[in-house]
C-alpha positions in Angstrom: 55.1 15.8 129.7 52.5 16.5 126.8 55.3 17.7 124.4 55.7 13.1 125.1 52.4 11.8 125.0 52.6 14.3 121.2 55.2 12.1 120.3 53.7 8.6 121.4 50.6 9.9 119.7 52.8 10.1 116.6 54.6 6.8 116.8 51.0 5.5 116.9 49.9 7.4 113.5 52.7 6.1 111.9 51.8 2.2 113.3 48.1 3.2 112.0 49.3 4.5 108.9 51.1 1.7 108.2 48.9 -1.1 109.1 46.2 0.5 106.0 49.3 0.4 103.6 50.5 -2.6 104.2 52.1 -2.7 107.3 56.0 -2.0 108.1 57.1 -5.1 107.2 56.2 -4.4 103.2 57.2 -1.2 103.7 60.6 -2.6 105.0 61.4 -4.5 102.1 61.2 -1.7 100.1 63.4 1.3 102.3 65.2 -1.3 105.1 65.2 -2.1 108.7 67.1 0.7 110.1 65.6 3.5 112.3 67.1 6.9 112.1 69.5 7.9 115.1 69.8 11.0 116.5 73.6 11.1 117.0 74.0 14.2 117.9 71.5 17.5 119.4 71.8 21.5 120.3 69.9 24.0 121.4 71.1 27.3 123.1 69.3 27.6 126.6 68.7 31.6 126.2 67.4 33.8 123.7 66.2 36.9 123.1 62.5 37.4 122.5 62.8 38.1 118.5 65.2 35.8 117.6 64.4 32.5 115.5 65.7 29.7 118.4 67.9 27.1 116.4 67.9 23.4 117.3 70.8 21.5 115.9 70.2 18.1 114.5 72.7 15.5 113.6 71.0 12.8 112.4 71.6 9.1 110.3 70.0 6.2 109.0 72.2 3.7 107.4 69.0 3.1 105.0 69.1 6.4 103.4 65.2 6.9 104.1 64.8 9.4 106.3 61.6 11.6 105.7 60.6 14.0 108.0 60.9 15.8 111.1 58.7 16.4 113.6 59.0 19.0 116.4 56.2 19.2 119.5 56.2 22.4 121.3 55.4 23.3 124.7 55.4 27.0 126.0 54.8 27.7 130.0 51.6 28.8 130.9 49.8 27.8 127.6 50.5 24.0 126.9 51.3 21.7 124.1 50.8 23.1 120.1 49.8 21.1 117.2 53.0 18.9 116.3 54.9 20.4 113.4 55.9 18.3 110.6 59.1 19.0 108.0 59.7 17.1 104.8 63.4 16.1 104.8 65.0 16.7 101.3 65.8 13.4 99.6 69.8 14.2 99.0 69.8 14.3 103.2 67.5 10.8 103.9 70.8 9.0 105.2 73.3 11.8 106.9 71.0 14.8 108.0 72.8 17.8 109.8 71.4 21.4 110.4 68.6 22.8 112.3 65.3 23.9 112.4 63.8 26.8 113.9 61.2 28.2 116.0 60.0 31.8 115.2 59.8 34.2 118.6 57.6 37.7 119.0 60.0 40.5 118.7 57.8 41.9 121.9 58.3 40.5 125.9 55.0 39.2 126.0 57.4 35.9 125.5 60.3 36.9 128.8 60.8 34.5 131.0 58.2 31.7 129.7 59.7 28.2 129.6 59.8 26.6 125.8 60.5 23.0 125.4 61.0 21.3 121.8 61.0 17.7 121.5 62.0 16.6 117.9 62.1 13.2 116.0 62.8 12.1 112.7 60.9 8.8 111.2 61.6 8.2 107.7 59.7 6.0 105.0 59.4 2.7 106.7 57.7 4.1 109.1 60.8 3.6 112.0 61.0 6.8 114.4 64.2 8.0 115.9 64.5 8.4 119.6 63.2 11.6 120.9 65.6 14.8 121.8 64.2 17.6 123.9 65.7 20.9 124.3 64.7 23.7 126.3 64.8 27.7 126.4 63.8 30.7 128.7 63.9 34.2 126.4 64.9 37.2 128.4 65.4 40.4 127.0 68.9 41.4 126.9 70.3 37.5 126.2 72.0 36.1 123.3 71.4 32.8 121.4 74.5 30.8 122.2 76.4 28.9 119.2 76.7 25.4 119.1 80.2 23.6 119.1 82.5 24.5 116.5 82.8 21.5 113.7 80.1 19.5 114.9 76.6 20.8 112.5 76.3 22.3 109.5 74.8 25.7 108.9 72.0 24.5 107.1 68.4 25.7 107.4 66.3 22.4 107.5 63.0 24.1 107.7 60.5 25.8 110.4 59.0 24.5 113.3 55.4 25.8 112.1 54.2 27.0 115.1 52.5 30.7 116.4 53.5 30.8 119.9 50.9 32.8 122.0 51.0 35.4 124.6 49.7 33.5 128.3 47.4 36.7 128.3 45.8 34.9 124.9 47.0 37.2 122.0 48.8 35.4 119.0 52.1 37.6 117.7 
């Protein structure tokens, strides 16, 4: 539930930003009218504490503007994080495919506590994708399951820039 009021509050910095640089409309006549789509998500629903959890974006937008990526976090027991924010290389700003990645504690301070990752990509007109949300439970002894064959690339699209923290109030 917070990891979507995060992304409301971010639609709303982006209307705010706007509105002091001239609004979307200006901005629309220079990048276009088109928001990004998320076509496509994955996320494997186990991991193993350790393991850097992959979430599998396929993404367009017919403008060719897309611009960044941003990734709210909620963990079980502690609450929502800072949203992250990742810069989308300019060669990817109309067909983006790959996945970020949230770093885990190699200790089980993180076994059996719930994470949920919401992601969405807005790009320079200030137009936001709809929201994807994926979740995981790491257990000791679990493997990070691949995503289907043919359908994302292998490409590393950046962190999720978050220190998850222990529910007993340590940082990793």
């Amino acid at each position: 539930m917070r990891a979507k009021f995060a992304l409301i509050g971010m639609i709303l910095v982006g209307i705010v930003g706007c509105a002091h640089t001239g609004g979307i409309g200006e901005k629309e006549k220079i990048y276009g009218k088109n928001a990004p789509v998320i076509e496509q998500s994955f996320a494997s629903d186990q991991l193993r504490p350790g393991e850097s959890w992959k979430i599998y974006i396929r993404a367009s937008d017919p403008d060719g503007d897309m611009e960044t990526i941003f990734a709210a976090v909620e963990q079980a027991g502690i609450g929502s994080y800072p949203v992250s924010i990742t810069k989308i290389k300019g060669e990817t700003g109309k067909e983006l495919s790959g996945y970020v990645f949230l770093n885990t504690s190699k200790d089980n301070l993180l076994d059996n506590q719930k994470l949920s990752v919401s992601i969405q990509i807005r790009d320079k007109a200030g137009h936001s994708s709809q929201s994807v949300t994926h979740s995981v439970v790491p257990l000791s002894g679990q493997t990070q399951k691949s995503p289907p064959a043919g359908v994302f690339r292998e490409t590393d699209l950046g962190p999720i820039m978050v220190t998850l923290r222990s529910t007993s109030g340590g940082r990793w």
